[in-house]
N, CA, C and O atoms as CSV, one atom per row, in Angstrom:
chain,resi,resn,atom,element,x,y,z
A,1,UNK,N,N,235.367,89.932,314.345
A,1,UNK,CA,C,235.357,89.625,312.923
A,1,UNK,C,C,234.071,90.171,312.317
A,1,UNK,O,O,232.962,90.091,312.846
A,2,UNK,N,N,234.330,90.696,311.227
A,2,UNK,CA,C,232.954,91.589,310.748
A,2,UNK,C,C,232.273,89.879,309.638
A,2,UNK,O,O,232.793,88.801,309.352
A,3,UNK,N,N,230.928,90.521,309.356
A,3,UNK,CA,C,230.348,89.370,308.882
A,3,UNK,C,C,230.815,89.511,307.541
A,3,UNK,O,O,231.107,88.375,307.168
A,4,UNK,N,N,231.019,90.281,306.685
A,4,UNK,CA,C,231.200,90.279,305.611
A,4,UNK,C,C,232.666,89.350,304.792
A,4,UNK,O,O,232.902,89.053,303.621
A,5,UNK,N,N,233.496,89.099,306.253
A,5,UNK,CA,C,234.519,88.311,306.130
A,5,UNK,C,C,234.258,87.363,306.585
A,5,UNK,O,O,235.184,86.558,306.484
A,6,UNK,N,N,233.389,86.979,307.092
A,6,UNK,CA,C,233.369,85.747,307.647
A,6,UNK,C,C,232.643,84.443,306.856
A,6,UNK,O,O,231.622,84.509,306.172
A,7,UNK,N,N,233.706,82.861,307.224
A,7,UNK,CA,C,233.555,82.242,306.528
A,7,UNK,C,C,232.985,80.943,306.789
A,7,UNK,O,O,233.706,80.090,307.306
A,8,UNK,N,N,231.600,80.638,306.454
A,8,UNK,CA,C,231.022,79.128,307.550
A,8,UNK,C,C,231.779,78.457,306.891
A,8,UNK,O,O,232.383,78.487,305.819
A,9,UNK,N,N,231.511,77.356,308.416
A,9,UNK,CA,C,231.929,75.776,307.973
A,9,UNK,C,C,230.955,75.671,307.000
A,9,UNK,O,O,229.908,76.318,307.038
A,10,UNK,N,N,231.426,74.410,305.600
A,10,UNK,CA,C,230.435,73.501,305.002
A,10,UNK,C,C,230.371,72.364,305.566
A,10,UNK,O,O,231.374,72.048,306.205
A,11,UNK,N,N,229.236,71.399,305.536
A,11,UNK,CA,C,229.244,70.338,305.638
A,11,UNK,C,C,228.379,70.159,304.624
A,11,UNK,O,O,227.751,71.063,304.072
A,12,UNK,N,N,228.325,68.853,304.330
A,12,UNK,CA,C,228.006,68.266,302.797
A,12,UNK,C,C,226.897,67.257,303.245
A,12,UNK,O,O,226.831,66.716,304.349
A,13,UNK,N,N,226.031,67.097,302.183
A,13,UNK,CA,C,225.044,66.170,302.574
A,13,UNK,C,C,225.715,64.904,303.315
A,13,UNK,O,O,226.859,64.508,303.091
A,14,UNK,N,N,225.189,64.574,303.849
A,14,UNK,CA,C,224.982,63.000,304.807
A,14,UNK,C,C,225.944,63.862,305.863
A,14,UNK,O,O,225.891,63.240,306.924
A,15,UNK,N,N,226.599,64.755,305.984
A,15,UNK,CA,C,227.701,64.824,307.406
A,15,UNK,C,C,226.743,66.014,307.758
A,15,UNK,O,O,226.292,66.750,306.880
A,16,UNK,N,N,226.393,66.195,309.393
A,16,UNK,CA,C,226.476,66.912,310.559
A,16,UNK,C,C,227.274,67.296,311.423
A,16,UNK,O,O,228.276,66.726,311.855
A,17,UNK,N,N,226.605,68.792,311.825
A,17,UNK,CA,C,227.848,68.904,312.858
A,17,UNK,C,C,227.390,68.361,314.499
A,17,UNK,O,O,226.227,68.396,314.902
A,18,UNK,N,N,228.174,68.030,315.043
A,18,UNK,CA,C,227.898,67.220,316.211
A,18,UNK,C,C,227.398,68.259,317.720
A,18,UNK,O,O,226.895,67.802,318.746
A,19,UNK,N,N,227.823,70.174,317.355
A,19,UNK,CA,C,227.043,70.668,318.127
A,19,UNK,C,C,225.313,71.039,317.698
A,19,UNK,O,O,225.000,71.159,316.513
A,20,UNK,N,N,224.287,71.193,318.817
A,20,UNK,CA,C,223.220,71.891,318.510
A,20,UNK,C,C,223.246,73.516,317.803
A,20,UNK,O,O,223.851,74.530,318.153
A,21,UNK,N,N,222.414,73.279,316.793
A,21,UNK,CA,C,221.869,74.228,316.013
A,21,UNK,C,C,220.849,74.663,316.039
A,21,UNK,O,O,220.059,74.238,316.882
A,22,UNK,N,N,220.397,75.846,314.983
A,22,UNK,CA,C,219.264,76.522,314.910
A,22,UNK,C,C,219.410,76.567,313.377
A,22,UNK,O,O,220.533,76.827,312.944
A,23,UNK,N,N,218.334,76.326,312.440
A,23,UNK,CA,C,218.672,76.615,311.052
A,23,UNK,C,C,218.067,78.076,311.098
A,23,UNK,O,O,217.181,78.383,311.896
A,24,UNK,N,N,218.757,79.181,309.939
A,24,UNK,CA,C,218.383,80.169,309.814
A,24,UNK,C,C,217.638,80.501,308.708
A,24,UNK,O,O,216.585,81.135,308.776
A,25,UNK,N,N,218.084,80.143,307.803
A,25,UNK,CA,C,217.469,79.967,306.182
A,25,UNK,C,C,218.108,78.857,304.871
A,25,UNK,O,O,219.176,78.247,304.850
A,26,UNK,N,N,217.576,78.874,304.383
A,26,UNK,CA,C,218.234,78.472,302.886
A,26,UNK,C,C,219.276,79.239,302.220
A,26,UNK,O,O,219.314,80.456,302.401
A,27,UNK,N,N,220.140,78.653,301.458
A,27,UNK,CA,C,220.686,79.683,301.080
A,27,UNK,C,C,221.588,78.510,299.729
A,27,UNK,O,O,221.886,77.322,299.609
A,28,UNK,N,N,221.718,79.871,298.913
A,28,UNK,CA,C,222.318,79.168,297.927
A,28,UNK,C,C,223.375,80.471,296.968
A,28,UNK,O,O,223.286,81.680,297.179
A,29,UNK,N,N,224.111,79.970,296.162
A,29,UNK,CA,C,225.237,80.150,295.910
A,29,UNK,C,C,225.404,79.694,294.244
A,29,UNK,O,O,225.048,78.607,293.789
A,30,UNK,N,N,226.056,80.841,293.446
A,30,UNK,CA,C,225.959,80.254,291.708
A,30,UNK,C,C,227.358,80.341,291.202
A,30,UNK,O,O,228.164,80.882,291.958
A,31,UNK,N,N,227.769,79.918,290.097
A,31,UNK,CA,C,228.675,80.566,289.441
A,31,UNK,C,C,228.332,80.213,287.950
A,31,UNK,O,O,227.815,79.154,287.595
A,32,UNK,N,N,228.692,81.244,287.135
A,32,UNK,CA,C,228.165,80.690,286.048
A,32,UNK,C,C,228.998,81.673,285.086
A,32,UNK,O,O,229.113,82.889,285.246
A,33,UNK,N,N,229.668,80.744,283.848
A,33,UNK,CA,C,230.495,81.365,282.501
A,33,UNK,C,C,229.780,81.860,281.727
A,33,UNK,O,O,229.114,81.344,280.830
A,34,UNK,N,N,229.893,82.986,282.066
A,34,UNK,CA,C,229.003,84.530,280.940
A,34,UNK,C,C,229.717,84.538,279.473
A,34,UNK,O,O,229.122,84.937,278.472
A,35,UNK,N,N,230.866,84.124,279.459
A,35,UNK,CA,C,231.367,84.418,277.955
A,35,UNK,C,C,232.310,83.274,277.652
A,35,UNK,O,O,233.004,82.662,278.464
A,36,UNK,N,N,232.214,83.079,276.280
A,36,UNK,CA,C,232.566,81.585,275.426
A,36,UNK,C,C,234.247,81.159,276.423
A,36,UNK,O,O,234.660,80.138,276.972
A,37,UNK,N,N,234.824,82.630,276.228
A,37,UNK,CA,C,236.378,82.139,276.234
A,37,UNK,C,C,236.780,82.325,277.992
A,37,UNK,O,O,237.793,82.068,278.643
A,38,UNK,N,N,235.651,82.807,278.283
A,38,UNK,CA,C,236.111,82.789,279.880
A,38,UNK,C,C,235.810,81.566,280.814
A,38,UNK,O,O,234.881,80.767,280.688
A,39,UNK,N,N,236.933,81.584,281.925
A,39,UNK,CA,C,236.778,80.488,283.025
A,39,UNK,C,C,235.405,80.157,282.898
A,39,UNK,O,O,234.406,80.838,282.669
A,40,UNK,N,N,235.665,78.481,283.181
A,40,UNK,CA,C,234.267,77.439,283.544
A,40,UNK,C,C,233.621,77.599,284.173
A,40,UNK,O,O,233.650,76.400,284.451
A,41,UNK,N,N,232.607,78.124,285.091
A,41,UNK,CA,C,231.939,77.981,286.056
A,41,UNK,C,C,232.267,77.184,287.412
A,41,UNK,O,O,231.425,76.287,287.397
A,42,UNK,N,N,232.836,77.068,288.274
A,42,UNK,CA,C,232.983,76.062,289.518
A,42,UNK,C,C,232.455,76.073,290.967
A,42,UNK,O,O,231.814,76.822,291.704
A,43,UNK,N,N,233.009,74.941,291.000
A,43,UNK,CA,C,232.197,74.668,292.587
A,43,UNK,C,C,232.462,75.488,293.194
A,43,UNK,O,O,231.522,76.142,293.646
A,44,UNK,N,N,234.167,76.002,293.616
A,44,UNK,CA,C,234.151,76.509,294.243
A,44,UNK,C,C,234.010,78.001,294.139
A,44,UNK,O,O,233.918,78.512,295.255
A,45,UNK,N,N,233.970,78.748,293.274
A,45,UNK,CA,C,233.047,79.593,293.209
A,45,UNK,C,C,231.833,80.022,293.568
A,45,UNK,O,O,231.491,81.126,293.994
A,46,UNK,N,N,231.006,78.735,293.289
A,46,UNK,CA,C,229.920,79.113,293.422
A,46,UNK,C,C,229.323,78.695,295.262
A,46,UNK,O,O,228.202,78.895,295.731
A,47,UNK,N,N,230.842,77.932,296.116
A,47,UNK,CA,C,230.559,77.236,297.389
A,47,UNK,C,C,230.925,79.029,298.166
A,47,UNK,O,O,230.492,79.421,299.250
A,48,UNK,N,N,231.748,79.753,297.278
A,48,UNK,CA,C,232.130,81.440,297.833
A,48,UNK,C,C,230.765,82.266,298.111
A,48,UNK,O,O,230.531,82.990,299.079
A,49,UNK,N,N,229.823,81.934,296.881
A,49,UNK,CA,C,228.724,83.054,296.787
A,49,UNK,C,C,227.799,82.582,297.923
A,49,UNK,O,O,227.148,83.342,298.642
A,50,UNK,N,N,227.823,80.704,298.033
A,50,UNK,CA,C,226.820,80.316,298.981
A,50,UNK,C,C,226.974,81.000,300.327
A,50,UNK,O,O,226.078,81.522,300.990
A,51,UNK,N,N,228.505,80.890,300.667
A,51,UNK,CA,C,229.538,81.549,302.291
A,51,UNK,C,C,228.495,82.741,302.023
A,51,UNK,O,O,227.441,82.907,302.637
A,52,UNK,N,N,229.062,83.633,300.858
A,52,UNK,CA,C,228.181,85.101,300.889
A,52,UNK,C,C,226.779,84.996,301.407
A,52,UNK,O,O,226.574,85.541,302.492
A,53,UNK,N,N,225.813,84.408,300.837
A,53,UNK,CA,C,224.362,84.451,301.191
A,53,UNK,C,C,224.010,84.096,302.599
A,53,UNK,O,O,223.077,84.594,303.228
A,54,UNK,N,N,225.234,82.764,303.240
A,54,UNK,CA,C,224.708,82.717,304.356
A,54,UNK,C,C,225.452,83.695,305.604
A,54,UNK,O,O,225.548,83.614,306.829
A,55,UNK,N,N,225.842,84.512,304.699
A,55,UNK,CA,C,226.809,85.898,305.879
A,55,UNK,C,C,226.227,86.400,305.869
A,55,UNK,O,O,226.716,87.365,306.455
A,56,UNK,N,N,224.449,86.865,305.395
A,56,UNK,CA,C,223.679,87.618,305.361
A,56,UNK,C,C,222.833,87.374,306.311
A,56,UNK,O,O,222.298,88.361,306.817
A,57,UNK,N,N,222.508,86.173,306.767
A,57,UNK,CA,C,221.654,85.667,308.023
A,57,UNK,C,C,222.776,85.131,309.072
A,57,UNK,O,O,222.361,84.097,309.597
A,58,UNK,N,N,224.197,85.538,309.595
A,58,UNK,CA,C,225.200,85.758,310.534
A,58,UNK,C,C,225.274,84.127,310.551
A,58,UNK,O,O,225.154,83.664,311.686
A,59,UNK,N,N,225.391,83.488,309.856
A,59,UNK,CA,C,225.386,82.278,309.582
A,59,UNK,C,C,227.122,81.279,309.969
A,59,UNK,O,O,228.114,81.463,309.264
A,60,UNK,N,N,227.120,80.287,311.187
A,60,UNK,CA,C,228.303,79.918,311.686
A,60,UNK,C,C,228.883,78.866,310.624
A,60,UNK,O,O,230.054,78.721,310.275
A,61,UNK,N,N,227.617,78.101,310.163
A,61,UNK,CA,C,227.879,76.944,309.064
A,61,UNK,C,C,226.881,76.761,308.058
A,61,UNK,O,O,225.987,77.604,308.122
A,62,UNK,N,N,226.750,75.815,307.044
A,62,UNK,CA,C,225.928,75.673,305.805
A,62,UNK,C,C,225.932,74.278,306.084
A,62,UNK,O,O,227.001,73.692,305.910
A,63,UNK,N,N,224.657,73.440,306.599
A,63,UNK,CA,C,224.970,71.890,306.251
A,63,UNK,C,C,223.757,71.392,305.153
A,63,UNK,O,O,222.925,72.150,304.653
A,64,UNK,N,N,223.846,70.215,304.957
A,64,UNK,CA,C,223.018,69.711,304.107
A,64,UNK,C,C,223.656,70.409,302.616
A,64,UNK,O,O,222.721,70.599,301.839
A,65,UNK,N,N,224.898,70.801,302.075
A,65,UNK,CA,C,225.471,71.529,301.240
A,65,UNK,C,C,225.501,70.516,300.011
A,65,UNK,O,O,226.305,69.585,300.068
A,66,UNK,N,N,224.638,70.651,298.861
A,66,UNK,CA,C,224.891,70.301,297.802
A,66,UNK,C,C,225.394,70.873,296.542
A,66,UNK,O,O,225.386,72.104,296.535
A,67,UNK,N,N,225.722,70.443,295.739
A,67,UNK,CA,C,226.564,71.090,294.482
A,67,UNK,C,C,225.912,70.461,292.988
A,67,UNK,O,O,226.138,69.263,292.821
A,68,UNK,N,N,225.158,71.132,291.942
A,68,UNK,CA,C,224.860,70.673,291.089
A,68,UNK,C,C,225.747,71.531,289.838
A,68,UNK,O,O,225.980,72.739,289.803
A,69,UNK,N,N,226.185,70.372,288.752
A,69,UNK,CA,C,227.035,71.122,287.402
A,69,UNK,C,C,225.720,70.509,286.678
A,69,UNK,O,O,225.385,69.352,286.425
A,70,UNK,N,N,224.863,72.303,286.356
A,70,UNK,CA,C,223.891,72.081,285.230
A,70,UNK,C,C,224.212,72.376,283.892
A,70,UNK,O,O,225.309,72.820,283.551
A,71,UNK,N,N,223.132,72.102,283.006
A,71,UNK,CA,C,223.815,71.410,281.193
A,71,UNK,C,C,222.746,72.848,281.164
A,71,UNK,O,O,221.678,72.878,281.776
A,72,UNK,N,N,223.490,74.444,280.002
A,72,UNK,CA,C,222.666,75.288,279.597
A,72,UNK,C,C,221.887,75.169,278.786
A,72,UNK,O,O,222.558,74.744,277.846
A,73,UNK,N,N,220.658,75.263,278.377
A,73,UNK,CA,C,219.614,75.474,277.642
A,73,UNK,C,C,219.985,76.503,276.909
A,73,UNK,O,O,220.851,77.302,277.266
A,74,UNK,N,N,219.184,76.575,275.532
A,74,UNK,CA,C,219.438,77.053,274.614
A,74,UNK,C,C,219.110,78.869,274.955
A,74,UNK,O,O,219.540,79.826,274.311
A,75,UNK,N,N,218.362,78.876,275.977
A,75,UNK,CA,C,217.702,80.186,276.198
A,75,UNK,C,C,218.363,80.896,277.539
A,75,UNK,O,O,217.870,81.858,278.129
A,76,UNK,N,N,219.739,80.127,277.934
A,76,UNK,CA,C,220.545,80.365,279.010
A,76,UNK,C,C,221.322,81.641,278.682
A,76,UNK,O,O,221.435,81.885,277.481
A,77,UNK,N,N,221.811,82.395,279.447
A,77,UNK,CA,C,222.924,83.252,279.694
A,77,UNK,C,C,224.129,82.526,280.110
A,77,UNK,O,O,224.934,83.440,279.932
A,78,UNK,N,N,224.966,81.366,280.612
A,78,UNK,CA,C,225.635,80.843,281.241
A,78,UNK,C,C,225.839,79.445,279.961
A,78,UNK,O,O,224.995,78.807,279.332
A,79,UNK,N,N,227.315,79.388,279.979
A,79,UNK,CA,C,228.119,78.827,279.101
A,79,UNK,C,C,228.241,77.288,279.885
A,79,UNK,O,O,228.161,76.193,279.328
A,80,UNK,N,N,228.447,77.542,281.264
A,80,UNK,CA,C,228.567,76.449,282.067
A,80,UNK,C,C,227.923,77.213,283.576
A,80,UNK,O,O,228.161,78.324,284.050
A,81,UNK,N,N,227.115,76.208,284.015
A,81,UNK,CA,C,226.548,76.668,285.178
A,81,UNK,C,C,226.916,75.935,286.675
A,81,UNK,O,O,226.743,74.717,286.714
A,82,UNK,N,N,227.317,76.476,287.667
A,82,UNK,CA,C,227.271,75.004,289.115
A,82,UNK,C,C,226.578,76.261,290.157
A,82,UNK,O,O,226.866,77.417,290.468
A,83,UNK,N,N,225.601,75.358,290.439
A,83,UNK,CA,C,224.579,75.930,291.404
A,83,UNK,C,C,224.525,75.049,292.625
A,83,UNK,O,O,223.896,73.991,292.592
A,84,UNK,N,N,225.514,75.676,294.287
A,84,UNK,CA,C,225.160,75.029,295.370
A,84,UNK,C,C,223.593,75.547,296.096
A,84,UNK,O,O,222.804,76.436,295.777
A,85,UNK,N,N,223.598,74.690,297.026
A,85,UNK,CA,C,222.553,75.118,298.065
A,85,UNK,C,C,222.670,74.582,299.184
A,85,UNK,O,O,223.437,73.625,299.288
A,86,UNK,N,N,221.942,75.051,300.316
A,86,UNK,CA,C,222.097,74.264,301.949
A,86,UNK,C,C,221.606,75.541,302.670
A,86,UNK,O,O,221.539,76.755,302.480
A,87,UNK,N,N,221.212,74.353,303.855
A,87,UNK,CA,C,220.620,75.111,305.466
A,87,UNK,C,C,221.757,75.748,305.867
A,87,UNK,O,O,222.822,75.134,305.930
A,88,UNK,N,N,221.624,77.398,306.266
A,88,UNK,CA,C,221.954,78.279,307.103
A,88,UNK,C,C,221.406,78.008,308.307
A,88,UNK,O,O,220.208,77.985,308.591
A,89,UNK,N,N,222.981,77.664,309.478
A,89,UNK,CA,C,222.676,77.202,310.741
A,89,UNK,C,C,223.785,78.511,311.541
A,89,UNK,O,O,224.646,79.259,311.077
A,90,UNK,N,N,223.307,78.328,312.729
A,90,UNK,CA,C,223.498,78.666,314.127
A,90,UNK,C,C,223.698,78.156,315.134
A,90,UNK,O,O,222.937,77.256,315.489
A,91,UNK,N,N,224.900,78.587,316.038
A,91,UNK,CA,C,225.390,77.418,316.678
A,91,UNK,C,C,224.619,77.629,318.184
A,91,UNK,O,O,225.298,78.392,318.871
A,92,UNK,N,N,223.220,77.103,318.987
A,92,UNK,CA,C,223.022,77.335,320.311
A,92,UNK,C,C,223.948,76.324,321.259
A,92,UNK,O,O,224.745,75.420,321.010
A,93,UNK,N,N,223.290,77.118,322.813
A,93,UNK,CA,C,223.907,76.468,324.037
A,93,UNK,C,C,223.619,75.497,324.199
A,93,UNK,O,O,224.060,74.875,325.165
């Protein structure tokens, strides 16, 4: 499977995964409505871009995965914003 397809597990704050890990990095993930009449911004969108960032460090899962729906400021580009984040892990022996 090439990395560019490949898709970690999430796990969500308070859940772990029950094998040993290695964290690799941070990583985070956006989506955000550029124009009045277009789609909302969503989670899961923005849980796609997080998968993306952590396929960049060969990443098996994302835990500690949170999801924030932020309110735009007047000086925003983004109509509606949801910004995840979480540890890029690795699965050791």
């Amino acid at each position: 499977m090439s990395w560019s397809s490949h898709s970690a597990d999430i796990y969500r704050l308070g859940s772990l995964p029950s094998s040993n890990y290695k964290m690799v990095s941070i990583v985070n993930g956006e989506s955000c409505q550029r124009e009045y009449k277009a789609e909302p911004a969503s989670e899961s969108e923005a849980l796609k871009a997080l998968r993306a960032d952590a396929a960049r460090f060969k990443a098996d899962a994302i835990i500690e995965t949170q999801c924030f729906h932020l309110k735009p400021d007047a000086d925003s580009i983004c109509y509606s914003e949801v910004s995840c984040a979480g540890r890029a892990i690795q699965w050791v022996d």
